[in-house]
C-alpha positions as CSV (number, residue, x, y, z in Angstrom):
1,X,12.2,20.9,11.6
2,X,13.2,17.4,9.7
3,X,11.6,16.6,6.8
4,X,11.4,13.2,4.7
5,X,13.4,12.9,1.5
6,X,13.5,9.4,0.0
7,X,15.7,8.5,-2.6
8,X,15.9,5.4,-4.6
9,X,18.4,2.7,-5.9
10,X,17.8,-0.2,-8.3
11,X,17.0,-2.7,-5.6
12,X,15.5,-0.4,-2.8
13,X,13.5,2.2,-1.8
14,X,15.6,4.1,1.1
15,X,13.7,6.9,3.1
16,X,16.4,9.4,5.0
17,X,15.3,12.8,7.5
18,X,17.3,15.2,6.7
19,X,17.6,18.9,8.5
20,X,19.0,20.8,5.9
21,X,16.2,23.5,4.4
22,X,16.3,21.8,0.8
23,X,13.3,20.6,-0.6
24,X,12.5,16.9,-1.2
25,X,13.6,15.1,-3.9
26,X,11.2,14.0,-6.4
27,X,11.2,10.2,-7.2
28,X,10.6,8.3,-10.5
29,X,8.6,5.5,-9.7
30,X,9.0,2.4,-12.4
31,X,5.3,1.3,-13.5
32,X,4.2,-1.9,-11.4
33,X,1.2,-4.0,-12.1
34,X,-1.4,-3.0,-8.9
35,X,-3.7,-5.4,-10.2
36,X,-1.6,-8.3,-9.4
37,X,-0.4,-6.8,-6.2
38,X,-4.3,-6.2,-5.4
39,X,-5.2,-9.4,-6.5
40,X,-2.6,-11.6,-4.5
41,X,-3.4,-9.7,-1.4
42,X,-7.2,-11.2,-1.2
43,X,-5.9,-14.7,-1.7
44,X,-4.2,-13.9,1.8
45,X,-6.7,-16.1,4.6
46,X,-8.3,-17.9,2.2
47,X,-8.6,-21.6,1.8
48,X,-6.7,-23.6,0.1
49,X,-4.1,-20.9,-0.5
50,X,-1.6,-22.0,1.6
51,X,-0.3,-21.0,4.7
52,X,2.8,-19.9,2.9
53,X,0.7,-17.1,1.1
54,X,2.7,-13.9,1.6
55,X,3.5,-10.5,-0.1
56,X,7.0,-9.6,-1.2
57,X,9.2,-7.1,0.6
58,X,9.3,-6.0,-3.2
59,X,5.4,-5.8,-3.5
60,X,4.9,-3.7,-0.5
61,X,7.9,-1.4,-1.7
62,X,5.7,-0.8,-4.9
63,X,2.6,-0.4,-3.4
64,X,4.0,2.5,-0.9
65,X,5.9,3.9,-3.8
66,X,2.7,3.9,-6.0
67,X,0.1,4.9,-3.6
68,X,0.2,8.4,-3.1
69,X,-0.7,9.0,-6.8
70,X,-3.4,6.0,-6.4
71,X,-4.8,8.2,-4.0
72,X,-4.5,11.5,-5.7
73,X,-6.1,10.0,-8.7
74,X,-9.5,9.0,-6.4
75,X,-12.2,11.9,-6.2
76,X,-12.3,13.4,-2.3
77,X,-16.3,12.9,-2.0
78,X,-18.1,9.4,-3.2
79,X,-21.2,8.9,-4.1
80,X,-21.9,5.0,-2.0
81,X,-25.1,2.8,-1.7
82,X,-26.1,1.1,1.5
83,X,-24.5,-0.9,2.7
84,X,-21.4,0.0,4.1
85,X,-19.2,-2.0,5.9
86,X,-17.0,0.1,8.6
87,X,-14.0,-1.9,9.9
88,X,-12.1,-0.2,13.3
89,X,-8.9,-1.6,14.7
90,X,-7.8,-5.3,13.5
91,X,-4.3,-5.1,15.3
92,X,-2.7,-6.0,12.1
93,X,-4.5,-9.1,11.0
94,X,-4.8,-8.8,7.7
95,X,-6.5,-11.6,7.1
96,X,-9.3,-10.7,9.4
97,X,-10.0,-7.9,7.4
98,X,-10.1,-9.3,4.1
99,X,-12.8,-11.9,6.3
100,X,-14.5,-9.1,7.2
101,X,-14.8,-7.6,3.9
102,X,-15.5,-10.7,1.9
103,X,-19.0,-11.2,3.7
């Protein structure tokens, strides 16, 4: 069966399937700032932002490189208050969502 090792180099993140039975290589990942990331993400749809508004091929490569432990650091049950907004499909428009969620 394939698996997914990644591997990474100064400029990029490089993800390779490889058939050979060893296990995946564990990856250092350099400390980003996910506020900022977060942060410039919501300005995305809003007014007077700009319709060049955009995120990095950089910033995305941090946020997929940080996310995992992101995740792994959230508990698995939460505790919410009503109410809850639940958002289905939105076909990639980003900005839609952050619409959606900003009501």
């Amino acid at each position: 069966m394939p698996k997914m090792t990644t591997t990474t180099s100064n400029d990029s993140a490089l993800s390779t399937i490889s058939k050979s039975p060893s296990t995946a290589n564990v990856i250092e990942v350099p400390p980003v700032d996910l506020d900022y990331i977060f942060a410039h993400m919501m300005t995305i749809g809003r007014p007077n932002t700009g319709i060049s508004t955009c995120i990095t091929e950089q910033d995305i490569t941090d946020l997929l490189l940080n996310v995992k432990s992101l995740f792994m650091e959230q508990p698995v049950m939460l505790k919410l208050k009503p109410p809850i907004t639940v958002c289905g499909d939105i076909h990639g428009q980003f900005g839609d969502l952050i619409r959606i969620f900003s009501k």
